[in-house]
N, C-alpha and C positions, 0 to 999 in steps of 0.2 A: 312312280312319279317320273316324271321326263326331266331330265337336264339339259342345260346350255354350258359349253366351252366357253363362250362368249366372256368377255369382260365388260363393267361399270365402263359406259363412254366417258363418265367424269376422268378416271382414270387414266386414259388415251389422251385425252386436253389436258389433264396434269404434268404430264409428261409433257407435250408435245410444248405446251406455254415454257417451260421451264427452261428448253434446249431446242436448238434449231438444226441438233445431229440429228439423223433419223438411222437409227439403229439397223444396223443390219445382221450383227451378232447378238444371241445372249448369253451370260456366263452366270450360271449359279454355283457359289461360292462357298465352302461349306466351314464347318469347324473347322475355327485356324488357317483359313486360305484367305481371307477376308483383306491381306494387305495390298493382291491387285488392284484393285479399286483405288488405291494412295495415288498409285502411278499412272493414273488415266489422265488423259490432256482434255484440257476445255469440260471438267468433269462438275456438274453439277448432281448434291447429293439430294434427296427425298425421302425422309423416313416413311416407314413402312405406314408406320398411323396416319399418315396421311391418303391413303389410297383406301379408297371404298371400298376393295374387292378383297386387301389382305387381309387372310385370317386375324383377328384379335387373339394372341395367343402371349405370352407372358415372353421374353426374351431368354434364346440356351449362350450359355458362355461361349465365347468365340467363335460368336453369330453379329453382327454389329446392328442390325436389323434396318437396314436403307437399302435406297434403290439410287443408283449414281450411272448415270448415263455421260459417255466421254468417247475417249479413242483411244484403239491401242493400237500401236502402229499404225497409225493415220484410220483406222477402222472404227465409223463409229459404232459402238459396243454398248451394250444395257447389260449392267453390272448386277448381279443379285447379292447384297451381303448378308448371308443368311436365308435362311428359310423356314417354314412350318412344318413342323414332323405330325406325324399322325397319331404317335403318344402322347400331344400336347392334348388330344381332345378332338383335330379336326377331322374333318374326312377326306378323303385322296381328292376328292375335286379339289379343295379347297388348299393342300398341300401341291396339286399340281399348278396353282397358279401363277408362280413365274413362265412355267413354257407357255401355258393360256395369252399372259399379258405380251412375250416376248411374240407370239401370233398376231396380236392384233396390231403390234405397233410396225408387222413387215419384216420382222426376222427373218432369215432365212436357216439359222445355224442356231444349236442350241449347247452347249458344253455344260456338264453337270460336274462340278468334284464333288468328294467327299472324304473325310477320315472313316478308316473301316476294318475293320481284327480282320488280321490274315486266319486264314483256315488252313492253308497247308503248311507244309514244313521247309517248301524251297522260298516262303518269301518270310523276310524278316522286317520289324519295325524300320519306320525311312524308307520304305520298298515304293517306288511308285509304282500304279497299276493299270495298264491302259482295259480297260474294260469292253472286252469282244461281247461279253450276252451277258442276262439277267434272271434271277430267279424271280419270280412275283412271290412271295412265301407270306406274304402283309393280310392276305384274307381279306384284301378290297381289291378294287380297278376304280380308278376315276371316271371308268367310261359306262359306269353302270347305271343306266337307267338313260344314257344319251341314244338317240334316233338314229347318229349318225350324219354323214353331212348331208346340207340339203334333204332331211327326211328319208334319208338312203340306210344302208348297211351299216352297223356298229362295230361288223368283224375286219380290226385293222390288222393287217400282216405284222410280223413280229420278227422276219427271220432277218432281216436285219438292219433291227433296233440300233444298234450302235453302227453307224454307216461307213462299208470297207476303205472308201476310198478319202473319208477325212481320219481314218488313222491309218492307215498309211502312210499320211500326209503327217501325222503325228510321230509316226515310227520316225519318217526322215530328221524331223525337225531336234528329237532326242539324240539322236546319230550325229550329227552334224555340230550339237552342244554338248557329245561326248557323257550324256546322261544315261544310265542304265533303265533302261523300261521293258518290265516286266508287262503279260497278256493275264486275262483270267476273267473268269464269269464271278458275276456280282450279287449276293442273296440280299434281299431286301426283306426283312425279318420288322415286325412290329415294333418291339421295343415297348416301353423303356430298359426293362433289364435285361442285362448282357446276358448271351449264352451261356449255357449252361454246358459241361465237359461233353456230355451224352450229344447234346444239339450239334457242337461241332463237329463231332463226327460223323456224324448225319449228315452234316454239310458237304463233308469232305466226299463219302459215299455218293452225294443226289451230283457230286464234280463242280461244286464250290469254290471258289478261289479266296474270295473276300466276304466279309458280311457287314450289314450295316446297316440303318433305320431310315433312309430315304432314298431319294433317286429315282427308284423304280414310276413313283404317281406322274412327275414329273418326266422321262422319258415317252411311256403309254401317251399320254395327253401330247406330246409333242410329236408323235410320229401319227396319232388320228390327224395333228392340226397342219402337217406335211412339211414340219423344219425334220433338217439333219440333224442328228444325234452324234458326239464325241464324248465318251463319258474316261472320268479319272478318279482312281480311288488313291490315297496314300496314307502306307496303313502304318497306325497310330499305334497299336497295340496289336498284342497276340488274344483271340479268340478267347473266353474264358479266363482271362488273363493270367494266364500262363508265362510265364518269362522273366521280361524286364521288371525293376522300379518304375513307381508313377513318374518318379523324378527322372529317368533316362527314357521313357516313352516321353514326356513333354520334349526335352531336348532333341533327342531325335527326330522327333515330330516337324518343329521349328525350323532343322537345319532340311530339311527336307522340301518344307511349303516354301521355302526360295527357291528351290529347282523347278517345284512344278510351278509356281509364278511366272518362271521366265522363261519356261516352256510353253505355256498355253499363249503369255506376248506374244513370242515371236511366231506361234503356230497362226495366233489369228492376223497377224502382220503377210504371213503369205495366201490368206484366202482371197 
């Protein structure tokens, strides 16, 4: 069966009626990062039900599940809060659809966070992760069964997925706010249930850094539809959860999504 990237034009008029930004970044927002979006100027919000093209999937906890188009540092920005996992039911097309929509509305820049078990042993809960590469480990691609553009080739290049020169530009902007940022490749693993002790070290062995249940459909699909990619993990918990309390992973967690908050501001304030 053939597919289309493409998005519901309703959608594209939903948006564009709503706000007279025209977005040039997009930011997907993952578990518990969801408070950038608070601090957007001129921010008009959109729940997700109202958009034609978003997966109908049931809401995950510290997902708030809108779309808020604003500025961050005078940038105007298409906010994801929240997103569709592939555990809910859907399929990587249809989880890739924030980078899809962030395409059609003139994106150029895509930035994906997430919470996600560290695999190794030098990063610890609160660690933030700037994400160099990706496992595909999901058992789908969003781009299967697509033509390609224009009727053309489906084989999009991958070597680099997450683009050297907007983290770079991230490295600086952590230096500069005296933040510690960690590198490391990112397995994107099905889910729903957590690894399992044997799995992680598997991870650790294929040279894993982080693991986690999205990100991946939505990078793929963003680099076929030709935005730059800046991906960010910050990791919630240890792999198999090994380590902390639930109760000191939430805390930890919390003090943590204010640094990358005011990391990713200020990162998209110098693009």
């Amino acid at each position: 069966m053939t597919v289309s990237l493409t998005v519901p034009e309703a959608d594209v008029i939903r948006i564009r009626d709503a706000s007279h930004l025209r977005p040039r970044v997009a930011i997907v927002l993952g578990s518990g990062l969801s408070g950038l979006a608070d601090v957007a100027g001129e921010s008009v919000a959109i729940p997700y039900g109202e958009l034609e093209g978003f997966p109908r999937v049931g809401s995950v906890v510290g997902h708030a599940g809108r779309l808020v188009v604003g500025t961050l540092g005078g940038v105007p920005t298409l906010l994801f809060q929240g997103r569709a996992h592939q555990y809910q039911g859907v399929s990587a097309l249809d989880a890739a659809y924030p980078a899809r929509l962030a395409a059609a509305l003139g994106c150029e820049v895509l930035i994906v966070t997430n919470a996600a078990g560290g695999v190794v042993e030098r990063l610890s809960v609160g660690d933030l992760v700037l994400i160099s590469d990706h496992m595909n480990l999901m058992g789908t691609n969003p781009l299967t069964g697509w033509p390609g553009p224009d009727g053309g080739f489906p084989f999009i290049p991958m070597r680099d997925a997450y683009d050297p020169e907007l983290r770079e530009l991230m490295t600086q902007v952590a230096a500069d706010q005296g933040v510690a940022l960690a590198e490391g490749v990112y397995a994107g693993l099905l889910g729903p249930s957590y690894e399992t002790p044997a799995e992680v070290a598997m991870l650790a062995r294929l040279g894993a850094d982080v693991v986690g249940m999205s990100t991946v459909p939505e990078v793929i699909a963003a680099r076929a539809l030709g935005l730059q990619v800046l991906g960010m993990s910050l990791v919630t918990n240890a792999a198999a959860g090994v380590g902390l309390s639930h109760a000191e992973v939430i805390e930890a967690g919390d003090r943590a999504a204010v640094q990358l908050q005011r990391l990713v501001a200020e990162f998209v304030s110098r693009l």
